[in-house]
C-alpha positions in Angstrom: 5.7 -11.1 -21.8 6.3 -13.2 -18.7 6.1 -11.7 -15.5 7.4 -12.8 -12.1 5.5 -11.2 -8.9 7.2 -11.4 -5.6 5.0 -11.7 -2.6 2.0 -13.3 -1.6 -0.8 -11.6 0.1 -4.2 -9.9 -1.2 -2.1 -6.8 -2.9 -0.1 -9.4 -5.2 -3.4 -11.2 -6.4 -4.5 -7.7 -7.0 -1.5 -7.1 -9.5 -1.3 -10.8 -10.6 -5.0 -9.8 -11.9 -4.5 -6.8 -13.4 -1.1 -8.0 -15.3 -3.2 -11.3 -16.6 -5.7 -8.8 -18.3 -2.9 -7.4 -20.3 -3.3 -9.1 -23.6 0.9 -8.3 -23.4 1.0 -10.8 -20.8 1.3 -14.7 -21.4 1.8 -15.6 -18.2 2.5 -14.3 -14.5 4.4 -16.3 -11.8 4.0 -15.5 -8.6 6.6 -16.6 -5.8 5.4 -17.4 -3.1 1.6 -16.6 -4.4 -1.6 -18.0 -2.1 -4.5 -20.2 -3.0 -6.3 -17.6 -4.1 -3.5 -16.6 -7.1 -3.2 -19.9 -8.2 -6.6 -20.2 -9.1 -6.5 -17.8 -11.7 -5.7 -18.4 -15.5 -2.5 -17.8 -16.5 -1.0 -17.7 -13.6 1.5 -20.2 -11.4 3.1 -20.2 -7.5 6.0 -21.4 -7.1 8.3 -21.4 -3.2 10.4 -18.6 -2.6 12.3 -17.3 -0.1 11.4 -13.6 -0.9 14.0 -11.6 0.9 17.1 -14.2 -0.1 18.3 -12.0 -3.3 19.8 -15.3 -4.7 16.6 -17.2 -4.5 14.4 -15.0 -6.3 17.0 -14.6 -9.2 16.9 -18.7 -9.2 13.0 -18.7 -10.0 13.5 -15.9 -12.2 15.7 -17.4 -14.3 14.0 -21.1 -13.8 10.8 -19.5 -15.3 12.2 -17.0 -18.4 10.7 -13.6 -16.9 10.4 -10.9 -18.8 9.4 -8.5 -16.2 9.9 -9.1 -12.0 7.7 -7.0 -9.8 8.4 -6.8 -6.3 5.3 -6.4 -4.3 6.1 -6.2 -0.4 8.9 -3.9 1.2 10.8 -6.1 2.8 12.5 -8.1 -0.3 13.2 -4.6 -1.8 14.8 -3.1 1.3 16.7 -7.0 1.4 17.9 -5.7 -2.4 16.0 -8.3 -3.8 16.4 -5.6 -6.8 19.5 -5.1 -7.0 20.2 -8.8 -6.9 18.2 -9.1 -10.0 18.9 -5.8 -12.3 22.6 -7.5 -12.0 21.9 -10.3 -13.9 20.4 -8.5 -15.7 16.7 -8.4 -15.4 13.8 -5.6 -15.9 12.3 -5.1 -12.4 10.1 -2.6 -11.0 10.8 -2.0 -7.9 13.6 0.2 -6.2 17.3 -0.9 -5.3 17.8 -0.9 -1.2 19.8 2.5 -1.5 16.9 3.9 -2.8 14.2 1.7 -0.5 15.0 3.3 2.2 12.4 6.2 1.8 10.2 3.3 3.3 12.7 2.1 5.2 13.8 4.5 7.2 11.3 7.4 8.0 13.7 9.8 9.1 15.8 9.6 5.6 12.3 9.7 4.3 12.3 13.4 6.1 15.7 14.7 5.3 14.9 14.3 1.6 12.0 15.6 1.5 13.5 18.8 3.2 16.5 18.8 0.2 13.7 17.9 -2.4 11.3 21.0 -0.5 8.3 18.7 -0.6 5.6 20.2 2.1 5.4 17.7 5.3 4.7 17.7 8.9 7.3 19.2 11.4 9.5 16.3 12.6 11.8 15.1 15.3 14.1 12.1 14.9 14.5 11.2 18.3 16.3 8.0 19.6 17.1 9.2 23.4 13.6 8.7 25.9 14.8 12.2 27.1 14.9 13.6 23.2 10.9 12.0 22.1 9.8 13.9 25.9 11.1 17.3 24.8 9.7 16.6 21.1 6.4 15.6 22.4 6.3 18.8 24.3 7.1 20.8 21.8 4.9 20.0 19.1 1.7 19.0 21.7 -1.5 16.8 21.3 -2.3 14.9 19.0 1.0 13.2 19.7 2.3 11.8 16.6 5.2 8.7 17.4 6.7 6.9 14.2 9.1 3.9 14.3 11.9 4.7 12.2 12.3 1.1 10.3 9.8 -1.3 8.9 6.6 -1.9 10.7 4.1 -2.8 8.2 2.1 0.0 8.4 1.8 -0.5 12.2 4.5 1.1 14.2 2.7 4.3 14.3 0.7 5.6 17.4 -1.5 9.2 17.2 -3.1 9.5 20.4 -3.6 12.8 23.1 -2.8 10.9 26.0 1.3 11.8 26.5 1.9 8.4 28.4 0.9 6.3 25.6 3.0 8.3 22.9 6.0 7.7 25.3 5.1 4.1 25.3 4.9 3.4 22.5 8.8 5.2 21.6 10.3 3.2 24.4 8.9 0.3 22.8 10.7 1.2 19.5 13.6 2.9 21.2 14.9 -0.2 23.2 15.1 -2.0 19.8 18.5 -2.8 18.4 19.1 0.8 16.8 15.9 2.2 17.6 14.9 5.7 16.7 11.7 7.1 16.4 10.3 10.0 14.3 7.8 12.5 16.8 5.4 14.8 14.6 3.0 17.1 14.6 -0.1 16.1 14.2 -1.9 17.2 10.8 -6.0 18.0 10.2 -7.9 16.9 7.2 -8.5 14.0 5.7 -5.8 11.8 4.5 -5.4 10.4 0.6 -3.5 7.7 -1.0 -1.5 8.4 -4.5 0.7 5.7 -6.2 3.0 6.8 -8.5 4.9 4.8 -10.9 8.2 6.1 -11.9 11.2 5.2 -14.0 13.7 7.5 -12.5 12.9 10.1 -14.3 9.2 10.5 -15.2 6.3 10.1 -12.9 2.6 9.2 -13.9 -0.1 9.2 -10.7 -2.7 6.4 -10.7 -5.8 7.6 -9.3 -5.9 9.1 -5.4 -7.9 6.2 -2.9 -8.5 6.3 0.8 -7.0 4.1 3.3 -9.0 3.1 7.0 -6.2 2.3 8.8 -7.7 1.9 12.5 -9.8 -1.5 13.2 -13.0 -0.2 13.8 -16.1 1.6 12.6 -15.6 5.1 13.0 -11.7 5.0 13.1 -11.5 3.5 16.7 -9.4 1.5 17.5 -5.4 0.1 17.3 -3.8 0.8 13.8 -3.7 -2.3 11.4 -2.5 -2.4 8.0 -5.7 -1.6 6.3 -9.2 -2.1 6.8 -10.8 -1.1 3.6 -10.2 1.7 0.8 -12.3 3.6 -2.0 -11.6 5.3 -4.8 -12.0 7.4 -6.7 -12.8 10.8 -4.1 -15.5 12.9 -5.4 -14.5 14.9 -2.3 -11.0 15.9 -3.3 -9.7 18.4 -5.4 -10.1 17.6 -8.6 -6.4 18.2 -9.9 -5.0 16.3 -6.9 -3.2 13.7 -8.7 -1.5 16.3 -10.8 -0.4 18.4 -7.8 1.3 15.6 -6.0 3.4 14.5 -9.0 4.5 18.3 -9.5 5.0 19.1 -5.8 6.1 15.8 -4.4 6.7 12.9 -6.1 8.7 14.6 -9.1 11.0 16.8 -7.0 11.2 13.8 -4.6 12.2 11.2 -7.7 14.4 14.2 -9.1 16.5 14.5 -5.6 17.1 10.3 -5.3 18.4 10.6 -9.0 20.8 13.5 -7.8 22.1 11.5 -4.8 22.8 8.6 -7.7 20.2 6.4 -6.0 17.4 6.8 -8.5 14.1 5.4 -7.6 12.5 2.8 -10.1 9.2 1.4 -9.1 5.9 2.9 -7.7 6.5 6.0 -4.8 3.5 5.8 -2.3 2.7 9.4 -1.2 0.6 9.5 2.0 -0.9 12.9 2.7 -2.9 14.6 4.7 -5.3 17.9 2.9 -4.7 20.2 5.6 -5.7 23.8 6.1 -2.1 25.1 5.1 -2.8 23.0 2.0 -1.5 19.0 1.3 1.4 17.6 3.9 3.3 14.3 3.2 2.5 11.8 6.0 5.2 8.9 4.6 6.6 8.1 2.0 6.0 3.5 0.8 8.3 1.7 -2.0 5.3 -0.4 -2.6 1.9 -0.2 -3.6 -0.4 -0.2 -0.7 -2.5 -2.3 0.8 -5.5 -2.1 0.5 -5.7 1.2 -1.3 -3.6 0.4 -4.2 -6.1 -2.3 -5.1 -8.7 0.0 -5.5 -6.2 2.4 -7.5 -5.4 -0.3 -9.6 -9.0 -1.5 -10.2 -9.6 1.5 -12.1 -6.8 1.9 -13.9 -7.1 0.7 -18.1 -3.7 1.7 -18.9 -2.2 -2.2 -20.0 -0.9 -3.1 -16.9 2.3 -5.2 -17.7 2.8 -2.3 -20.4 3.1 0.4 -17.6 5.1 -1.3 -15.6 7.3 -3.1 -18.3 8.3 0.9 -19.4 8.8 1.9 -15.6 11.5 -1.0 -15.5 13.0 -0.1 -18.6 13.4 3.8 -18.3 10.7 4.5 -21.2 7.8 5.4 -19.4 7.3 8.5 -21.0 6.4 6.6 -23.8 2.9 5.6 -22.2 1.3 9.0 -22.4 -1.6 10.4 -19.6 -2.7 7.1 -18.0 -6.4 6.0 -19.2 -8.7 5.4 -15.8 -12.1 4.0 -15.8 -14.7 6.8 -14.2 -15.9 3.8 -12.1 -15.8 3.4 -8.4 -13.8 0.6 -6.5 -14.6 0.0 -2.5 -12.2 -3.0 -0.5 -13.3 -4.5 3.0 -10.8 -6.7 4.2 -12.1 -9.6 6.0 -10.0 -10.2 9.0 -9.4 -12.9 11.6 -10.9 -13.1 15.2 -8.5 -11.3 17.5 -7.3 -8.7 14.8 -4.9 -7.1 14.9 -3.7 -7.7 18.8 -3.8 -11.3 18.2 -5.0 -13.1 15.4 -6.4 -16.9 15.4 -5.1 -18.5 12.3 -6.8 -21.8 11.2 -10.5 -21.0 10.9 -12.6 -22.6 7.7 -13.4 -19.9 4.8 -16.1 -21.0 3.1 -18.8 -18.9 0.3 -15.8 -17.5 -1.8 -17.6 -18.4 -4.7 -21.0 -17.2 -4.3 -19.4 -13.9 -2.7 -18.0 -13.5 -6.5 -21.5 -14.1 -8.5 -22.7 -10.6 -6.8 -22.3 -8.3 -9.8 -18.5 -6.3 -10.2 -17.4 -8.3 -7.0 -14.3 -10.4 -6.5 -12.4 -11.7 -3.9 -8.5 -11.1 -3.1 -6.6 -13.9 -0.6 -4.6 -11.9 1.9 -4.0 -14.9 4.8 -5.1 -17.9 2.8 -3.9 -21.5 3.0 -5.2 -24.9 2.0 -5.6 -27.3 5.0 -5.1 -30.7 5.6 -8.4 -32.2 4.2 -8.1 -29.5 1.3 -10.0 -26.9 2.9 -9.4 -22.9 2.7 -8.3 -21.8 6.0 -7.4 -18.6 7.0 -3.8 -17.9 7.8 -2.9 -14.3 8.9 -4.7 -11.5 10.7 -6.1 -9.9 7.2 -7.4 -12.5 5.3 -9.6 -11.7 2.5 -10.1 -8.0 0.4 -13.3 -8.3 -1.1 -13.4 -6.0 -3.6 -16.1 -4.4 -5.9 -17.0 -1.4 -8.6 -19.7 0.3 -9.4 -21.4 3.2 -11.4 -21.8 5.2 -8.1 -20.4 4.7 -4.7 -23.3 3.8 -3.5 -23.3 1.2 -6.0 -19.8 0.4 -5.0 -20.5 -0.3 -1.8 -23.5 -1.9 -1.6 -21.7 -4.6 -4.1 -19.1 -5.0 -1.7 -21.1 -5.6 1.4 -23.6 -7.8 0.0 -20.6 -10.4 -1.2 -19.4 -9.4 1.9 -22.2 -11.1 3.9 -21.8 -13.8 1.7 -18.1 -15.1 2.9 -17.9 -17.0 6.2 -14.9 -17.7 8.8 -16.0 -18.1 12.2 -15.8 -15.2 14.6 -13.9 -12.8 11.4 -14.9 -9.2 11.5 -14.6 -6.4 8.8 -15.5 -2.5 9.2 -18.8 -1.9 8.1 -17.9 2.0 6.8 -15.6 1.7 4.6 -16.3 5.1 2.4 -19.8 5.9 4.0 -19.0 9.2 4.6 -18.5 10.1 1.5 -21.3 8.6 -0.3 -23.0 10.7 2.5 -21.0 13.6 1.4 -19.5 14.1 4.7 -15.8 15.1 4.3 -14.8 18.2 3.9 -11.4 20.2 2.8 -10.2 22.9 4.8 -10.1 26.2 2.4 -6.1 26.4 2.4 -5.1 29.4 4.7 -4.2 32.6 2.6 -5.7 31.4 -0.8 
């Protein structure tokens, strides 16, 4: 099997990886890929305009794919998908009708109502004068979502009620702006992707994301810090629950509205006191979590995804998941995430790889002009890393850690400390 992957950042080496261990899969292209991706065996970048539909069915068909996976959400909400399942080609990775559960987070809300999936109380405002009254009504924390796209940044959670109001104005004076105000939910928050054909729905193992930029969640939201997996903290049937109570009634309402969702359904979710509460809803796998996730995961990689785009993913049986952990720091770039400085010299890559169950993923990688690795976005590298324990885990990770250099980068030091201290708790559900 061939495979095409569309994107180009750390969470498409991440897959590129995990498809090239498949002994199902020959080869893996990946359009517009990063230095890091075409370094591996087996695999090949080739240009791409990754939201132009045509383009990507050009490289698809220049390079006999089997499979096309689409790894960011923006080609998919493009209907990158679509494009391609005309021609016709297996692809995982939803049609725009049915992208929009990432792309709009107020559709994401009205079917999770019709689907009776458990969520936070919402508002979909798009009047200044409509987010006040919402704000007031549900009180501090104030929760303020952009309705579209933001790459996992257009969300603020703050007490001070100036800032929330901001923040919508910001989004509201947009061309078509509307924001979604929340109420703000307790407990810790979990990551589950779950790969579906339509129909059936298999959960790969639950992660944790840190989202703000600093040590001790402080900080500006960015797309992702760092993630672990799996969460000796979490109910143990958690991955079970979600499919039953969210993603399956949620896949089993887009098929009724005849815009079935193929691909893999992020659930974000909060374990609250009144039990688990959908924060959103990604098209995509996420970034940084899902490369923990899929770290673990020993299901055959182009095999599971292969049945996803074909509708016979029932066929695959209980997916098989290494007891392992998996810990991700992303390296970022000085001035992350207000503003990055692209350019800097990444050096140690190699070194950072020989520490024991280590690797290294390219987020905002390019080569420069004397053949150098530079860095070229505000999340550069993931360093990734298992372990027997956690605390094996995590040491791993920070020690290759230490070993990359780029001038003036900076990474969270934290990433799943608390629970190797055994520090999080859930909230006994109310009533049970």
């Amino acid at each position: 099997m061939r495979v095409l992957v569309i994107g180009s950042g750390a969470r498409e080496h991440a897959l590129a990886r995990a498809l090239l261990a498949d002994d199902a899969v020959v080869a893996v292209v990946v359009a517009p890929g990063n230095p890091g991706i075409a370094e591996l065996p087996g695999a090949t970048c080739v240009a791409v305009h990754a939201t132009d539909p045509a383009d990507v069915v050009r490289v698809a068909g220049e390079h006999g794919v089997d499979l096309v996976v689409v790894g960011p959400e923006a080609p998919l909400v493009a209907g990158v998908a679509d494009a391609l399942r005309a021609v016709p080609y297996a692809v995982f990775g939803p049609s725009a009708a049915a992208a929009r559960l990432e792309g709009s987070k107020a559709f994401a809300k009205e079917v999770m109502a019709a689907a009776e999936v458990p969520t936070a109380l919402a508002h979909v405002c798009t009047t200044v004068d409509e987010v006040e009254a919402a704000l007031d009504a549900l009180g501090a924390p104030h929760v303020v979502k952009e309705d579209g796209l933001a790459a996992g940044k257009g969300v603020v959670v703050t007490d001070d009620r100036a800032a929330a109001l901001e923040h919508a104005r910001a989004c509201l004076a947009k061309e078509g702006g509307a924001v979604v105000v929340e109420e703000f939910l307790d407990g810790p928050e979990v990551s589950v992707f779950c790969v579906t054909d339509g129909a059936t729905v298999v959960a790969l193992p639950p992660a944790q994301d840190f989202k703000r930029v600093g040590d001790g969640d402080v900080g500006p939201n960015t797309g992702g810090m760092g993630a672990y997996s799996p969460l000796d903290w979490a109910p143990a049937d958690l991955a079970d629950e979600v499919v039953t109570r969210v993603a399956q009634p949620t896949i089993d309402e887009m098929r009724r509205r005849g815009t079935p969702f193929v691909g893999v359904l992020y659930v974000g979710l909060a374990l609250t006191s009144r039990g688990l509460r959908v924060i959103e809803f990604n098209c995509r796998f996420g970034d940084p979590d899902g490369q923990v996730s899929v770290a673990r995961l020993r299901t055959p990689f182009g095999g599971l995804l292969h049945a996803a785009a074909t509708g016979v993913l029932e066929r695959v049986g209980p997916l098989r998941v290494s007891p392992e952990h998996a810990v991700a720091v992303v390296v970022a770039a000085p001035g992350y995430p207000a503003s990055p400085r692209v350019g800097g010299v990444i050096s140690g890559l190699e070194v950072a790889e020989s520490v024991p169950g280590a690797y290294v993923l390219h987020a905002g990688t390019a080569v420069g002009p004397d053949g150098e690795l530079i860095s070229a976005g505000g999340r550069v590298l993931d360093v990734v890393a298992t372990g027997a324990t956690l605390r094996e885990a995590r040491h791993a990770v920070y020690q290759a850690v230490g070993l990359v250099s780029l001038e003036g980068s900076h990474h969270r030091t934290d990433i799943g400390l608390a629970a190797e201290r055994g520090d999080i708790r859930v909230a006994a559900v109310e009533g049970a």
